[in-house]
C-alpha positions in Angstrom: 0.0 0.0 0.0 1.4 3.6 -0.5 1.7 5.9 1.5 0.8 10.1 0.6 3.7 12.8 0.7 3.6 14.9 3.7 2.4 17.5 1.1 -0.6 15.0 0.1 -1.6 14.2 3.8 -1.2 18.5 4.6 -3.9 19.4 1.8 -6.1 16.7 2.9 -6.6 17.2 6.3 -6.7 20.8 5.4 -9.9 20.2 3.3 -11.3 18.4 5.8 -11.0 20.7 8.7 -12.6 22.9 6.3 -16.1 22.3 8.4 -14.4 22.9 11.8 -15.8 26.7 11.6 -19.3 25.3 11.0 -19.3 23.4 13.8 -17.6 26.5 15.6 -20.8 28.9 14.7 -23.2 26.2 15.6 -21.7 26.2 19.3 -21.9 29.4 19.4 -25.5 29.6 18.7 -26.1 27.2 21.1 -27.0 24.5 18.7 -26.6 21.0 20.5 -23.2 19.1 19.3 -24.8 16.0 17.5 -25.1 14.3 14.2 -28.2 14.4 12.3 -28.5 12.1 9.6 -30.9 12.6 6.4 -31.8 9.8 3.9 -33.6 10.6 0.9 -36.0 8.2 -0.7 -38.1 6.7 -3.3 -41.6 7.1 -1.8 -43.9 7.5 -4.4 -47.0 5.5 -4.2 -46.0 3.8 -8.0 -44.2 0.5 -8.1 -42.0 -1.1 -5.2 -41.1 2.5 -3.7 -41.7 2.0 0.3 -40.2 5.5 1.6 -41.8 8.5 3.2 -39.7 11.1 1.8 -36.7 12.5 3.9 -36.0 10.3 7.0 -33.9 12.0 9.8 -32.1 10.2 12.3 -29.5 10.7 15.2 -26.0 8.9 14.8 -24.4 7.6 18.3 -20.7 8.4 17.8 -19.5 5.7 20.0 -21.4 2.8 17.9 -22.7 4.5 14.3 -26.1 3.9 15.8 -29.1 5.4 13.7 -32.1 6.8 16.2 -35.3 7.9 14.0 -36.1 11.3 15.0 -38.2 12.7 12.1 -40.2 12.1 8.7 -40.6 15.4 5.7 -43.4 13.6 4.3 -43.4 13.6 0.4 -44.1 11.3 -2.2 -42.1 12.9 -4.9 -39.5 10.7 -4.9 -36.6 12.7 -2.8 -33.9 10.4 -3.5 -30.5 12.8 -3.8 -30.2 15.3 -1.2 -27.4 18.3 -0.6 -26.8 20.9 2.1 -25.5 24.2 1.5 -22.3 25.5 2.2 -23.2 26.4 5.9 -25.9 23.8 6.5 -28.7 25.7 7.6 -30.7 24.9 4.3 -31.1 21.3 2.8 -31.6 20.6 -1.1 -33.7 17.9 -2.6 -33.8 16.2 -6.3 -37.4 15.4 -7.3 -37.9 12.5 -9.6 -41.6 12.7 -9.9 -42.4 14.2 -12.8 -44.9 17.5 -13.1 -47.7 15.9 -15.5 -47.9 19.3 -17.5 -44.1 19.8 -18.0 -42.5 16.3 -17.5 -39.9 17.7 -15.3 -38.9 16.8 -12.3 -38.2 19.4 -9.4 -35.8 20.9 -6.6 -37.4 21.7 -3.3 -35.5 24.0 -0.8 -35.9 23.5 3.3 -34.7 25.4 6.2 -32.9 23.5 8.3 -34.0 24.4 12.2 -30.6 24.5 14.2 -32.0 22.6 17.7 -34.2 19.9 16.2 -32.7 19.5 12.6 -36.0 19.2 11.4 -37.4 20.8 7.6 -39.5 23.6 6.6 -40.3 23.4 2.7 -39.9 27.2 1.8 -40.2 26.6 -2.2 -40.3 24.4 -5.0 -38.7 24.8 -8.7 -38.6 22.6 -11.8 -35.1 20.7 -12.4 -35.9 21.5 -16.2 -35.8 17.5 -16.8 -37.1 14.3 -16.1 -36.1 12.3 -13.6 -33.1 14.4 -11.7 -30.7 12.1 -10.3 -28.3 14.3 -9.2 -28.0 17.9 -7.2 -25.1 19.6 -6.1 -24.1 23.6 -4.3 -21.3 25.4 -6.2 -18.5 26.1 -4.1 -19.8 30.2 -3.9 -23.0 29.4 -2.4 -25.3 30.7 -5.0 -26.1 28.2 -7.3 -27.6 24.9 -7.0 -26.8 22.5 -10.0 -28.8 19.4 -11.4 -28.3 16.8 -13.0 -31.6 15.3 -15.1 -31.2 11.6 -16.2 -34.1 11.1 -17.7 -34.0 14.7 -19.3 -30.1 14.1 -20.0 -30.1 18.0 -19.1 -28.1 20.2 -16.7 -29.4 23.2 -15.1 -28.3 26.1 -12.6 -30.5 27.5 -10.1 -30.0 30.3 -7.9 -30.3 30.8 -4.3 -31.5 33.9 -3.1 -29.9 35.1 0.6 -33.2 33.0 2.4 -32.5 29.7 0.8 -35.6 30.2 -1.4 -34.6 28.8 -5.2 -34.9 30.6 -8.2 -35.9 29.8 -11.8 -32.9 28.5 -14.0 -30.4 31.0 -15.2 -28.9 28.6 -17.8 -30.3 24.8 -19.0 -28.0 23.0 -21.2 -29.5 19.7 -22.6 -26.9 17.8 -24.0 -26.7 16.3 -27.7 -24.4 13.6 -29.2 -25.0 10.2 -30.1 -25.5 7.3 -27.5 -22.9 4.8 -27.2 -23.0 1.1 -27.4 -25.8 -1.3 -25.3 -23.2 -3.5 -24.2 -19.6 -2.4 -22.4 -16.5 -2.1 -24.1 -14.6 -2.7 -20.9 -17.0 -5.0 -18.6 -16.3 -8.3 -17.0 -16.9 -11.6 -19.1 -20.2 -12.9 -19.0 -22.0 -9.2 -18.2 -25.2 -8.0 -19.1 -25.2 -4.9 -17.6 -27.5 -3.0 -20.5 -29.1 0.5 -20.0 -28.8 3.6 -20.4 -27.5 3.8 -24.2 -30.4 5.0 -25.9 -29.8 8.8 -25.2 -28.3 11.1 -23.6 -28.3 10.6 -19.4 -27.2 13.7 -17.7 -26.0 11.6 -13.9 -24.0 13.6 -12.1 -23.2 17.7 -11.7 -20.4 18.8 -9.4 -18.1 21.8 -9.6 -14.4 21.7 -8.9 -13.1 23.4 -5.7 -12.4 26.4 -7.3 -15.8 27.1 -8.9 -14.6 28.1 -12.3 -14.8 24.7 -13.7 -18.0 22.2 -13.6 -18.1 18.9 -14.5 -21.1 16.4 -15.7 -21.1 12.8 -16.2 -23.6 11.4 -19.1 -24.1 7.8 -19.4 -25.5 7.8 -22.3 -22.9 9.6 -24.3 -20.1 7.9 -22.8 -18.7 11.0 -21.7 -17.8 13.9 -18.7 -18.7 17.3 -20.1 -16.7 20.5 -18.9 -18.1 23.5 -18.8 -16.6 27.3 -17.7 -19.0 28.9 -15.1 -19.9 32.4 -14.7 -20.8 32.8 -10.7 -22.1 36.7 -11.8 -24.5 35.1 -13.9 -25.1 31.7 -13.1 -24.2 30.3 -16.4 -22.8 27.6 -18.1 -20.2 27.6 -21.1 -18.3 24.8 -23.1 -15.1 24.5 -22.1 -11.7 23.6 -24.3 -12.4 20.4 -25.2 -15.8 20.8 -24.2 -15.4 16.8 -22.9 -13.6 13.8 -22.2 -14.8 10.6 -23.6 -14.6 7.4 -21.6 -14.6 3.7 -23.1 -18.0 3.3 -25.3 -20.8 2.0 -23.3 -18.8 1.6 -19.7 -21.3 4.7 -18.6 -19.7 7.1 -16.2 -22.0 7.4 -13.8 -20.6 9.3 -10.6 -17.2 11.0 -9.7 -14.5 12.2 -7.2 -12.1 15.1 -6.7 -9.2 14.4 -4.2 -8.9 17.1 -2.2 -5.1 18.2 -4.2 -7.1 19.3 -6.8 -5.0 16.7 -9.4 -6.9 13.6 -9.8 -10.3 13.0 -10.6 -11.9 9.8 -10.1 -14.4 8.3 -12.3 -17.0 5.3 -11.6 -18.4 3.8 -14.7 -21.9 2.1 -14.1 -22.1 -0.8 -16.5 -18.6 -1.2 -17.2 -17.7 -1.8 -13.3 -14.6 0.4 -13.7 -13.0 3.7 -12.0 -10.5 5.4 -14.2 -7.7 7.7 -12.3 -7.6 11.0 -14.5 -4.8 13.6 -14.0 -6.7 16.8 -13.8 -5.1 20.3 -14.9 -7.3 23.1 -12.5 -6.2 25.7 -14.3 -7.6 25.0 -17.6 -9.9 22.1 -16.8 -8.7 19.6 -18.9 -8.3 16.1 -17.6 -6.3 13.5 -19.2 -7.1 9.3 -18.2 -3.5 7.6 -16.9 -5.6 4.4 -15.3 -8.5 2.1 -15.0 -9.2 -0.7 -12.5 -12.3 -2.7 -11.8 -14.4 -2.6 -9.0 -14.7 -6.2 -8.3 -12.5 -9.3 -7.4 -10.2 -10.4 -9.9 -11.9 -13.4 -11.4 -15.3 -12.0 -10.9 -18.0 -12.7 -14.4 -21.0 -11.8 -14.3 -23.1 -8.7 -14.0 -22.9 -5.9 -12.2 -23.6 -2.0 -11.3 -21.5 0.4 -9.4 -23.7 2.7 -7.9 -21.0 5.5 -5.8 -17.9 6.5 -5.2 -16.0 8.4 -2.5 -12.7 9.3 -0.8 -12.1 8.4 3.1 -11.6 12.0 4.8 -8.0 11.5 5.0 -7.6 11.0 0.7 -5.8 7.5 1.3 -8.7 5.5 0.2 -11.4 5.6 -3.0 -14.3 3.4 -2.4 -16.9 2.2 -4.8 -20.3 0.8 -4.7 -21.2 -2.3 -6.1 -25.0 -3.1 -7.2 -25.8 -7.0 -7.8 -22.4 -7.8 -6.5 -23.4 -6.1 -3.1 -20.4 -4.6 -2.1 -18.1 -1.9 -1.0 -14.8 -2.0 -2.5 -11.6 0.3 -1.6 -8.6 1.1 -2.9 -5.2 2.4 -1.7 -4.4 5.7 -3.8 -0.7 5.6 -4.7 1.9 8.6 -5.0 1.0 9.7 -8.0 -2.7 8.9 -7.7 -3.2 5.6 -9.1 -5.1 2.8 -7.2 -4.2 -0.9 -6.0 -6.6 -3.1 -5.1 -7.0 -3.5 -1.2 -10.4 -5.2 -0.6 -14.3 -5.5 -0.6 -16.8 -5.8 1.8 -20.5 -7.5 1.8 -23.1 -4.5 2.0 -25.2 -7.4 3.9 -27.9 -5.3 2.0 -29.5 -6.0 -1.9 -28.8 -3.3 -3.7 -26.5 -0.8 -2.4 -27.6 2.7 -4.1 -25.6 4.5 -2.0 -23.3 4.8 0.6 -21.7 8.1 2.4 -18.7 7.9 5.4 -20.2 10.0 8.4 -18.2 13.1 9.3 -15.9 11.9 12.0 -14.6 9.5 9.4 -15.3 6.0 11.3 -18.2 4.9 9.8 -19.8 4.2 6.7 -23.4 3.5 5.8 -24.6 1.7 2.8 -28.2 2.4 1.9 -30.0 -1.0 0.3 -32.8 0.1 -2.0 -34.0 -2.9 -2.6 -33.8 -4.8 1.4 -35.5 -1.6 2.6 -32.8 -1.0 5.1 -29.4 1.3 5.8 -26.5 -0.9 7.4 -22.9 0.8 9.0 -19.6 -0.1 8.7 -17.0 0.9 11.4 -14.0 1.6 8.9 -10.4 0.8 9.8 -8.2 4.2 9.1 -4.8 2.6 9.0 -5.8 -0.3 6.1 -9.1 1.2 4.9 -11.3 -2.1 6.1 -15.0 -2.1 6.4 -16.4 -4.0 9.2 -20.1 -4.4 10.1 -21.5 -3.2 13.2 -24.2 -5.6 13.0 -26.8 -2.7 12.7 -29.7 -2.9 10.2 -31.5 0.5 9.9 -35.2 -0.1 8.3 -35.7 2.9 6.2 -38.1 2.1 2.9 -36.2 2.3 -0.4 -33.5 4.2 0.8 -31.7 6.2 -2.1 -28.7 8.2 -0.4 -27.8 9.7 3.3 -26.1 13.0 4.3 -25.1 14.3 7.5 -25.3 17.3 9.3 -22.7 17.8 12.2 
């Protein structure tokens, strides 16, 4: 396993000591020091969805234990949620679509600072169907969305209350779909989907602001776009995208905190590929690609997400049918070596976040209506579970709020 520079270990737990003020200016207001956690859902009343909309729960520090403290009722199918830079607002994705406009929505809360609980304060369209993805740029005045089914980004203001705003830009993407099948999967897959147009999946500006990136599926590709804070909008960058292997999908991403690499998780290919990234001029240029699963695996399978542990040692990655969590050491010069996987003891892991103090991480199992935790071992990276089973109905991805 390698180790980071002193330089690499320096940035990172700079970046994440980045929150310490928050948690500062919540003492000071005499907000209780405690760990709210909120899991977003699919709780329509169509299909298998058994959710209620945004579940909130206490974490116990000492065991990763989830308490229930509070439902946001809504069957609109919240199922990707983001807080804003000082997390006194929360952000939801809408999937339900608006019958007259087919678009799915964004709806804005206040977060109350003693209970954690939501007020809705307003509710604008995503400006596509089915948004799978929402995300704050780093400024604090934008939201930005992500709309699978509408393979179409947007950018939506925040006004100083938390209230949203119309879209200042909407860029729906063109190009043609790749292949149904994988260039790069393992032998005997039938991971199919997503190849028939474009599939906007994922939104997410770098850490300076001036570049945003946005996976689509469909077109086999991460576009790059120049954005204008003044305005809120969106413009191609040079090359306006990087293309991965046709049909692998690239469904999610990750920045490491030194602001070089970029890591990208491809959904039916079961691959990350390590990209040097230039910040200066956005360009990103692949140098790796390893698969998420054992070496021998065949079969099918998803990945679902991706992340770094706090410290930017590890990358782990989300495995759907496979139902696991695998992680990887992350070398000198960014590249990853294979370290191990865990059992999600779940069935179909959509999503899984590492809590703030860094020791645990939950894996939310859409399809066995239940969140389980994973105390994780800082020194090798290893997942082990806690025994805990949270029941939470069709649980699509958990933030915290600390």
């Amino acid at each position: 396993m390698h180790k980071p520079t002193r330089r690499q270990f320096v940035q990172a737990v700079a970046a994440w000591s980045a929150v310490d003020p928050l948690r500062a200016a919540r003492r000071r207001q005499g907000t209780p020091n405690r760990t709210l956690a909120y899991v977003g859902t699919y709780s329509s009343r169509e299909g298998q969805n058994r959710g209620q909309g945004i579940h909130i729960f206490e974490m116990n520090p000492s065991n990763g234990a989830l308490t229930p403290r509070a439902i946001e009722r809504s069957e609109s199918n919240p199922s990707w949620l983001a807080f804003n830079r000082t997390r006194t607002h929360l952000y939801a994705a809408n999937e339900i679509a608006d019958p007259s406009t087919g678009s799915g929505s964004v709806s804005a809360y206040a977060v109350d600072g003693s209970t954690g609980r939501l007020t809705l304060l307003n509710t604008v369209s995503s400006e596509g169907a089915g948004p799978a993805h929402l995300s704050m740029h780093p400024a604090g005045k934008h939201a930005l969305v992500a709309n699978y089914h509408g393979g179409s980004v947007a950018v939506l203001p925040i006004q100083p209350d938390g209230r949203l705003v119309s879209a200042s830009d909407v860029k729906r993407h063109q190009g043609t779909a790749g292949p149904t099948r994988p260039s790069s999967a393992p032998p005997g897959s039938f991971a199919i989907s997503g190849h028939d147009r474009p599939h906007a999946h994922m939104i997410e500006a770098d850490a300076s602001g001036r570049f945003v990136l946005a996976a689509d599926l469909g077109l086999d590709e991460i576009r790059i776009w120049r954005f204008d804070d003044s305005k809120g909008t969106l413009t191609p960058n040079d090359p306006p995208a990087v293309a991965l292997p046709p049909g692998d999908g690239p469904r999610h991403f990750a920045f490491h905190p030194n602001r070089r690499w970029l890591y990208s998780l491809q959904e039916e290919a079961s691959t990350i590929v390590t990209f040097e990234y230039d910040a200066s001029t956005g360009r990103v240029r692949a140098k790796q690609t390893v698969s998420t699963l054992p070496s021998g695996f065949a079969g099918t399978n998803f990945t679902s997400e991706i992340a770094l542990s706090p410290d930017a040692r590890f990358v782990y990655a989300g495995n759907r049918l496979h139902d696991s969590i695998a992680w990887f050491s992350i070398g000198a010069e960014g590249t990853l070596t294979w370290v191990g996987e865990e059992w999600t003891r779940g069935d179909y892991p959509r999503n899984f976040t590492i809590d703030p103090s860094g020791d645990y991480l939950f894996s939310c199992n859409q399809r066995s209506d239940a969140i389980t935790s994973f105390r994780i071992n800082r020194r090798s990276g290893a997942l082990t579970f806690t025994g805990q089973y949270i029941p939470v109905g069709s649980p699509a991805q958990i933030v915290f709020l600390s």
